[in-house]
C-alpha positions in Angstrom: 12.3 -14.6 -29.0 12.1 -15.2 -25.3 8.8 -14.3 -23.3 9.4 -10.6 -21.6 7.1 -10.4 -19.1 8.5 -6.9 -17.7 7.3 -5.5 -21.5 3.8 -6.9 -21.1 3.4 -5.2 -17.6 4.7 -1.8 -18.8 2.0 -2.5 -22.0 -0.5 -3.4 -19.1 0.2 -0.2 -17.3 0.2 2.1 -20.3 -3.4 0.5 -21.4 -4.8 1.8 -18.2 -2.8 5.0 -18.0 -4.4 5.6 -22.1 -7.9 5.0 -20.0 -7.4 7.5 -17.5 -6.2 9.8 -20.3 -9.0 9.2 -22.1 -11.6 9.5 -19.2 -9.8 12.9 -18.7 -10.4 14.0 -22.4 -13.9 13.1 -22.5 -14.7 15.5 -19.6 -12.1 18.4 -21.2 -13.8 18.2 -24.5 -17.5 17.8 -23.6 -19.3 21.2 -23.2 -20.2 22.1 -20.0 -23.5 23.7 -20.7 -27.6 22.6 -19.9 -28.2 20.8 -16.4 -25.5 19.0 -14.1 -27.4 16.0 -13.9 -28.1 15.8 -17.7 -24.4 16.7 -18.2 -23.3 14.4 -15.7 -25.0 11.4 -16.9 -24.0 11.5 -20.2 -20.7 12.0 -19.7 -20.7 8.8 -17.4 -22.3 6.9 -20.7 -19.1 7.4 -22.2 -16.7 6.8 -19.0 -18.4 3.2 -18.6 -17.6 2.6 -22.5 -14.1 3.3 -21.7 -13.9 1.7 -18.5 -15.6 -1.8 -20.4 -12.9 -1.2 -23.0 -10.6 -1.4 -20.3 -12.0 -4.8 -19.4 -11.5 -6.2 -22.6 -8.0 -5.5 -23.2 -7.3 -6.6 -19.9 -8.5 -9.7 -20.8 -6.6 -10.1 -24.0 -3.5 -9.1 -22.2 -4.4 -12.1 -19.5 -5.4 -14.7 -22.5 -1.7 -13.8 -24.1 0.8 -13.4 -20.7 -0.6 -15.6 -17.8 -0.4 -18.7 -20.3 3.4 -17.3 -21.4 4.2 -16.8 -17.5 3.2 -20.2 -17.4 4.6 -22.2 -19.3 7.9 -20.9 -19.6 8.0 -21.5 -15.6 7.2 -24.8 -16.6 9.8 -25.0 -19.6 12.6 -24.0 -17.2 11.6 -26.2 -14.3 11.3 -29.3 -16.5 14.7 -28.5 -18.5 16.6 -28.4 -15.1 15.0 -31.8 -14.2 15.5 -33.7 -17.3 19.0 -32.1 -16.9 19.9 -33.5 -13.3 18.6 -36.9 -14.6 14.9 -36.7 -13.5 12.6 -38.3 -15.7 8.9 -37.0 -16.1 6.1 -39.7 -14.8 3.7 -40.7 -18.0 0.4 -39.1 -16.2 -1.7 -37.5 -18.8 -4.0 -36.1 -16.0 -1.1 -33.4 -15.1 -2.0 -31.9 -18.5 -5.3 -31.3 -17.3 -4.1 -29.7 -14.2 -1.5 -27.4 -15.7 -4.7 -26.1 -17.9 -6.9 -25.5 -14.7 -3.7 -23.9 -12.9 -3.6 -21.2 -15.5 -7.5 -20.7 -16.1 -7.8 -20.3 -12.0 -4.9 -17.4 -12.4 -6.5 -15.6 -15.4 -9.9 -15.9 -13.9 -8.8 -14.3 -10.8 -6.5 -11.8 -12.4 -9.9 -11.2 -14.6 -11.8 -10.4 -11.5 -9.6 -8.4 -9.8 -8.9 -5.8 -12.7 -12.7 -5.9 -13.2 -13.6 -5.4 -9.4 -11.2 -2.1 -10.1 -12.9 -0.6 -13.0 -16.3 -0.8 -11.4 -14.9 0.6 -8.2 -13.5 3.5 -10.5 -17.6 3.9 -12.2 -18.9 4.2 -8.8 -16.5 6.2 -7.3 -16.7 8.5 -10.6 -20.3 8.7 -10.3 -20.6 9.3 -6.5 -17.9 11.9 -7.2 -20.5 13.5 -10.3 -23.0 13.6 -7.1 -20.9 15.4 -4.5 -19.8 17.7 -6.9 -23.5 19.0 -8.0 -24.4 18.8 -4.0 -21.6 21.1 -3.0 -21.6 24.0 -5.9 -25.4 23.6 -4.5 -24.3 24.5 -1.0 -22.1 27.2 -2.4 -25.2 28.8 -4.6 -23.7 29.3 -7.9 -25.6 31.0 -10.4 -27.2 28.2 -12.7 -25.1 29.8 -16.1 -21.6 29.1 -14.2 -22.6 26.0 -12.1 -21.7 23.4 -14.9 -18.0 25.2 -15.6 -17.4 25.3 -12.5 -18.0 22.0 -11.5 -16.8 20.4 -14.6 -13.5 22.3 -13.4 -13.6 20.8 -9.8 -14.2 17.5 -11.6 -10.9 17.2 -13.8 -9.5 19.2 -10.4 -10.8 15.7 -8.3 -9.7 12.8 -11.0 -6.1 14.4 -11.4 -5.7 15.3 -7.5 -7.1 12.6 -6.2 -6.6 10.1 -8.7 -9.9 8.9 -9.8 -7.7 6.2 -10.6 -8.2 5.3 -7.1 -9.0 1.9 -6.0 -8.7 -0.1 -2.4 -7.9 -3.7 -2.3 -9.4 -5.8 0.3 -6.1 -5.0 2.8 -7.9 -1.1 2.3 -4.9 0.1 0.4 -5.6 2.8 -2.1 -4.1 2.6 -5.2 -4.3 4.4 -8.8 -6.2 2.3 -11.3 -2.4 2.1 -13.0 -0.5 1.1 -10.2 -3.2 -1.5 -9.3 -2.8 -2.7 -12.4 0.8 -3.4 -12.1 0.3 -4.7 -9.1 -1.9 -7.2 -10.3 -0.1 -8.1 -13.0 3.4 -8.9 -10.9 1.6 -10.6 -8.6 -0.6 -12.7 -10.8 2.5 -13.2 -13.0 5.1 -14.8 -10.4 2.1 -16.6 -9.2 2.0 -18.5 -12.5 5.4 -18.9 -12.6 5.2 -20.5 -8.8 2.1 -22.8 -9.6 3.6 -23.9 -12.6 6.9 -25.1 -11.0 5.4 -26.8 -7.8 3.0 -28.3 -10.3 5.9 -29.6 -13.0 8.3 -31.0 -9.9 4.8 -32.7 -8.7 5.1 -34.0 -12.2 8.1 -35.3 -12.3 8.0 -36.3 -9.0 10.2 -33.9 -6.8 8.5 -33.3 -3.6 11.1 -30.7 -2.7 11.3 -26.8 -3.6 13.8 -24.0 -2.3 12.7 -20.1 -1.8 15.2 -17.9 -3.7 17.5 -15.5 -1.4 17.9 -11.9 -1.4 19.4 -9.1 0.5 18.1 -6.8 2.1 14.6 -8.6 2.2 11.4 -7.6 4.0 10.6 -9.0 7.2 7.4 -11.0 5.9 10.0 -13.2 3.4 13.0 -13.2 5.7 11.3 -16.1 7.8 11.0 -18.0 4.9 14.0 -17.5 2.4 16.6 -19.4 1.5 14.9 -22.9 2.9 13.6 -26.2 1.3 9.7 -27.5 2.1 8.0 -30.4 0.8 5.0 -29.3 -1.4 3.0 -32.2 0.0 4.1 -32.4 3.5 5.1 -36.1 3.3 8.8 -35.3 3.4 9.1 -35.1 7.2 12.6 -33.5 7.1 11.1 -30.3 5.7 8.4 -27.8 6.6 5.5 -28.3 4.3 5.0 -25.4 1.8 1.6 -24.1 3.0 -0.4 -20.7 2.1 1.5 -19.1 4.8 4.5 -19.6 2.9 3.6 -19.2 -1.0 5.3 -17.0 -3.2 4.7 -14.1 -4.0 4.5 -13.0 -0.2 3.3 -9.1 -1.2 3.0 -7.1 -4.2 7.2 -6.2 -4.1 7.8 -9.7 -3.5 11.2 -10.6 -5.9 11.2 -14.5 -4.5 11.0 -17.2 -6.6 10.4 -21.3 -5.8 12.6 -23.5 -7.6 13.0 -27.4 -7.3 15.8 -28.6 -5.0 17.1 -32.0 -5.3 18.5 -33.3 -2.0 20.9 -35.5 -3.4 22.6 -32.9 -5.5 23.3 -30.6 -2.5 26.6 -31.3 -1.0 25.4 -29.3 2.5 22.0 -31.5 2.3 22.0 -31.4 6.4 22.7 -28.0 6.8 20.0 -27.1 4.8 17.3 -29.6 6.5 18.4 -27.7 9.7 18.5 -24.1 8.7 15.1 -24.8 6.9 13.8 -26.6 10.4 15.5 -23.8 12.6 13.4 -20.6 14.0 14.8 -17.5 11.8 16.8 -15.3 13.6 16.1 -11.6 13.5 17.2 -9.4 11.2 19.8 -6.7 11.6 19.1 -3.1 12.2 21.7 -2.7 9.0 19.4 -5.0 6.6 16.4 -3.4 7.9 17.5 -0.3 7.3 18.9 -1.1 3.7 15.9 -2.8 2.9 14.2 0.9 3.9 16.3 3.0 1.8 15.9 0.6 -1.1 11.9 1.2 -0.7 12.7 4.8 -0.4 14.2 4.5 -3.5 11.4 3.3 -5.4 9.0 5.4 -3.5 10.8 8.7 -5.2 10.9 7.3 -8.5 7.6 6.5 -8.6 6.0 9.8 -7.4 8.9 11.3 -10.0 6.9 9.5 -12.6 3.6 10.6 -11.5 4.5 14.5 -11.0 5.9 14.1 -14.6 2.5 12.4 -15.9 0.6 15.3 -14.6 3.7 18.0 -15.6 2.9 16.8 -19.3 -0.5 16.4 -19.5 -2.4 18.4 -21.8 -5.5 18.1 -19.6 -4.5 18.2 -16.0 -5.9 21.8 -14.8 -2.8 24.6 -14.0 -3.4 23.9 -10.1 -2.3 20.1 -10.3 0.7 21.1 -12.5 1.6 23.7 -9.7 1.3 21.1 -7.3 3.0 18.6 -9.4 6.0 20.4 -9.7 6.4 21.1 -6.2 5.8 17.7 -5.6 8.7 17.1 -8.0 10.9 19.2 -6.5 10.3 17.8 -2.8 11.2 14.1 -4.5 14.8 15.7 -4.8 15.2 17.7 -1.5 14.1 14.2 0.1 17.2 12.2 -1.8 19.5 15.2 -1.2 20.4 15.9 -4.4 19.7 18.7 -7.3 17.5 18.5 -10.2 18.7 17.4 -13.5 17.4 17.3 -17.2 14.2 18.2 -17.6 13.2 17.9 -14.3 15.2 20.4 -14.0 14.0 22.6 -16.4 10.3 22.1 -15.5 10.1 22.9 -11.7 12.1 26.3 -13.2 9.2 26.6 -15.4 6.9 26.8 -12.7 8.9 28.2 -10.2 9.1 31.1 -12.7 5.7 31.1 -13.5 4.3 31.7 -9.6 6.9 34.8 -9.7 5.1 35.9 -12.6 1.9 36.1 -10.7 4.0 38.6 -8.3 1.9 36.8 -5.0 4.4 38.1 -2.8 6.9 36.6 -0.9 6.4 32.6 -1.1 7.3 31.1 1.7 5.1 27.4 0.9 3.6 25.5 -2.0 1.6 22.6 -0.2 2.4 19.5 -2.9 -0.5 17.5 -1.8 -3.0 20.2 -1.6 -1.8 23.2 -4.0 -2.0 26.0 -1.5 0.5 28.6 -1.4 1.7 30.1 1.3 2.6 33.8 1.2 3.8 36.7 3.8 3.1 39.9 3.2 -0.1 42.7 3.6 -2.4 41.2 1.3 -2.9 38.8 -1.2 -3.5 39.5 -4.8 -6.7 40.0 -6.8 -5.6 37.7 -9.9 -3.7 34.2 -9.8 -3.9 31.5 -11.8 -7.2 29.1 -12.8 -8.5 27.7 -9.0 -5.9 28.4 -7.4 -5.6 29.0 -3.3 -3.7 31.3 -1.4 -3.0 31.7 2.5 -1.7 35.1 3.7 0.4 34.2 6.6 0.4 36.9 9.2 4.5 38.1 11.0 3.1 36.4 14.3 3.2 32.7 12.1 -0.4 32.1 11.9 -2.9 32.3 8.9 -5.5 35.0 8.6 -6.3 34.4 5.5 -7.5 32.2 2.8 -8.2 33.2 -0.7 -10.0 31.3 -3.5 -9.5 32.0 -7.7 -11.8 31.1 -10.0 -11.4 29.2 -12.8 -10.5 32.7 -14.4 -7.9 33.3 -11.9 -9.5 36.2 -10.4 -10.4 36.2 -6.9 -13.7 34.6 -5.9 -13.9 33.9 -2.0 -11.9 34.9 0.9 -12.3 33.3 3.9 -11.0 35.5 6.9 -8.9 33.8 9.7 -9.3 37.6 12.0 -11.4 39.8 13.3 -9.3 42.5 12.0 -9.2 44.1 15.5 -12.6 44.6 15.7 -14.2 42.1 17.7 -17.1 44.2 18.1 -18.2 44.1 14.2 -16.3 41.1 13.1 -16.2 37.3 14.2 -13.0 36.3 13.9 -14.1 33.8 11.6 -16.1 35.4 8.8 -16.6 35.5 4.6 -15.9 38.1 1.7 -17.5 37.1 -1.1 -15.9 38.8 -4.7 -18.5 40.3 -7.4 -17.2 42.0 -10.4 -13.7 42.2 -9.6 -14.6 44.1 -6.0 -14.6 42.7 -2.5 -17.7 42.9 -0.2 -17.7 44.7 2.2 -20.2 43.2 3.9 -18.7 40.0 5.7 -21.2 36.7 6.7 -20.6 34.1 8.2 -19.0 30.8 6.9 -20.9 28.0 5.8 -20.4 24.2 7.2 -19.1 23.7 4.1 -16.6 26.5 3.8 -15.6 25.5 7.8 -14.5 22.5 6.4 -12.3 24.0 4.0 -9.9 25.7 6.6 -10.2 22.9 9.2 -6.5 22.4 8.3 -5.9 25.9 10.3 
């Protein structure tokens, strides 16, 4: 059976997704009772065991499919050679290089995921600690403090994607997608050291970048032309860093040999290779956009429906998830189908259950809702928030649920027309199902939550 390496990367991705899962369980299922830091530190015992599990599989999954990347770049390089007539030099050292070529891969590969995973332990922990310093700030009695915040935890690793890690270009990624990443880049790296290394073999100097259409303009410079790997071959550019494949983590260009003699447009292609590129065209660039576009829905489709059918991920993120699912579809102009379909019903008709009033927004990033109307409701569902937007367009109010869906905190945007006993920014606090009266002012913290108005 042929090497697939697209089914080791989707086996790659699910490992990590099973992780993040599994980090997610731990938290669900461990009671939330005793101190925060005791709590808290325990709980992180058990993330790091998961997270050096991670690790090790990682590493089997490098041991078994950077060596397969490998050689089967080198079986199809030297096949086409011997094919066109080119024997393979009798060096026994090359052996020894093809072996370093793919330790030097896995051990990077290796590094990188591991570099991720401890990024994901700190971040983790130093979320743990902002967690207990804020339901600090907010004063919660002791008895709900460690529900609470074991609720804002699972309401941080789904939201936010604990998942999160940012590569040295400071792109943030999910601990999945990072993954992935990793893994098509590290893989079409093997594949690309392993045929400049076999033509070295065999004693081609030349290699040809792959062509595609529409291309991005970092690999339009640089595709479709021959370079000498050494730089000897004065006719051609030398293949340096600046022009190795994979160019970015999207990259579909591959190197391949190219034999001189065998191309009947040889001159052509030592000038076009030689020649400054000429710019693309509006219509590639803009292909080349919609085709990202493309990809871009499908894969926040896949992560709204990760979150959509988790058991774990709190009713706020599904909320949001859903919306999030339903905006992938006004964006590509066309309906829902299936069982995306049926699931943004399902919540669509779950937030008319809650009779908020008239809905006018559900924020997908942040899982606020947006209603008009007099007031906003006492109950709602677990955490969620609710703006009341006023008939002049502006917000005057800004409710928070607790994790029992009754109303907790209302942060006024008004001073009701009373200037003289209310500051137009002012706090409500909920105790036993009632409303204070008596309004305070906000703290820094609870500024900071309506800075967006």
């Amino acid at each position: 059976m042929a090497f697939d390496v697209e089914r080791q990367i989707q086996q790659l991705i699910g490992i990590y997704r099973q992780g993040f899962e599994e980090v997610l369980r731990i938290i669900v299922e461990k009671d939330a009772k005793g101190q925060w830091t005791r709590y808290h530190k325990d709980l992180m015992l058990d993330i790091q065991a998961v997270l050096r599990q991670l690790d090790q599989h990682a590493d089997q999954w490098i041991a078994q499919t950077v060596g397969q990347s490998y050689s089967q770049a080198t079986a199809t390089t030297a096949a086409f050679l011997m094919g066109v007539g080119i024997a393979v030099a009798e060096t026994p050292e090359f052996a020894q290089v093809h072996r370093r070529a793919i330790d030097v891969i896995a051990q990077n590969m290796s590094g990188n995921l591991r570099d991720a995973t401890q990024f994901v332990g700190r971040q983790t922990q130093d979320m743990f600690r902002r967690v207990g310093l804020e339901a600090t700030a907010r004063k919660y009695a002791a008895g709900a403090t460690v529900r609470d915040m074991k609720k804002e935890v699972i309401r941080r690793l789904v939201d936010q994607g604990q998942t999160a890690m940012i590569d040295r270009a400071g792109r943030r990624w999910r601990l999945d997608s990072y993954a992935e990443m990793v893994a098509r880049t590290t893989t079409r790296e093997a594949a690309s050291v392993a045929t400049l290394n076999t033509c070295r073999e065999f004693g081609l100097d030349l290699v040809q970048i792959s062509q595609h259409y529409p291309t991005c303009p970092l690999c339009a410079v640089i595709q479709g032309r021959a370079y000498s790997i050494s730089g000897e071959d004065k006719r051609y550019p030398r293949y340096t860093d600046e022009v190795r494949i994979p160019k970015h983590p999207h990259c579909r260009h591959s190197v391949h040999p190219y034999v001189r003699e065998l191309d009947d447009n040889a001159a052509a292609m030592e000038r076009f290779s030689n020649q400054p590129p000429p710019p693309q065209s509006e219509a590639e660039m803009q292909a080349y956009k919609d085709a990202r576009d493309k990809v871009t829905i499908a894969t926040n489709r896949k992560r709204a429906r990760e979150v959509l059918l988790s058991e774990n991920a709190p009713m706020v993120e599904k909320v949001k998830a859903a919306e999030r699912l339903k905006k992938t579809y006004e964006k590509a102009g066309t309906r829902p189908v299936g069982r995306d379909a049926g699931m943004i019903k399902q919540y669509e008709a779950y937030i008319d259950s809650l009779k908020l009033g008239k809905v006018v927004d559900i924020n997908s990033k942040t899982g606020i809702i947006t209603i008009e109307g007099r007031s906003v409701p006492r109950k709602a569902f677990p955490d969620a928030v609710v703006d009341l937007k006023h008939e002049s367009g502006k917000i005057i109010q800004r409710r928070y649920f607790g994790h029992d869906g009754n109303a907790r905190l209302d942060i006024d945007l008004t001073d009701h027309n009373k200037p003289w006993s209310h500051e137009t920014l002012h706090v409500h606090e909920w105790i036993d199902g009632k409303r204070t009266k008596k309004w305070r002012k906000p703290t820094a913290l609870e500024i900071e939550l309506v800075n967006d108005l």
